[in-house]
Steps between C-alpha positions, in 0.01 A plus 500: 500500500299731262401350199473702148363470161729602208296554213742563173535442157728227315772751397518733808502236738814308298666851565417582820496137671838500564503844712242482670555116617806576669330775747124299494420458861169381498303180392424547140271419276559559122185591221537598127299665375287423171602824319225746554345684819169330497218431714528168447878529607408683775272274637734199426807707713259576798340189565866359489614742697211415772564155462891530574436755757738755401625779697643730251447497105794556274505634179768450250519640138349766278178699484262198499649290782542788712098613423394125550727505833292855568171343458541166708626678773186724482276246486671270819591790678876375490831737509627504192864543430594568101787416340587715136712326270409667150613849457174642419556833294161643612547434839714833472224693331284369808698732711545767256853423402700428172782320528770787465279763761588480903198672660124422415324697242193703666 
């Protein structure tokens, strides 16, 4: 059985939980995370993610979980799998979009 770190915040994981429990094939292993994309949170997420020995890293939430997801995967050399449950309006604007356009803006 694979085994996989969820790393979320309070509010995206109470919303997501339920969805993605019912399809969850894997032995997981659940970390919240302290509010910011630190080193020190990085560092705290890798060395459990070592310790657990974790095939795959999930992320699950907005900008910050996803980037601290990001980062400990870079640093354990770990798959990472990410999960967005915040409509982010500048996510659009990453891909040179508005909302109400349906092709990319050169």
């Amino acid at each position: 059985m694979r085994r996989a770190l969820f790393i979320h915040g309070e509010k995206a994981w109470n919303a997501a939980q339920p969805f993605i429990s019912e399809f969850c094939t894997v032995q997981p292993y659940y970390r919240s995370y302290k509010g910011e994309c630190s080193f020190e949170e990085v560092r705290r997420l890798h060395d459990d993610a070592q310790s657990l020995q974790v095939d795959v890293i999930i992320g699950v939430g907005g900008g910050k979980v996803l980037d601290l997801a990001k980062a400990v995967g870079n640093e354990t050399n770990i798959d990472v799998i990410l999960i967005q449950t915040i409509k982010l309006p500048y996510s659009l604007k990453t891909l040179g979009l508005s909302p109400n356009d349906e092709k990319p803006r050169p």
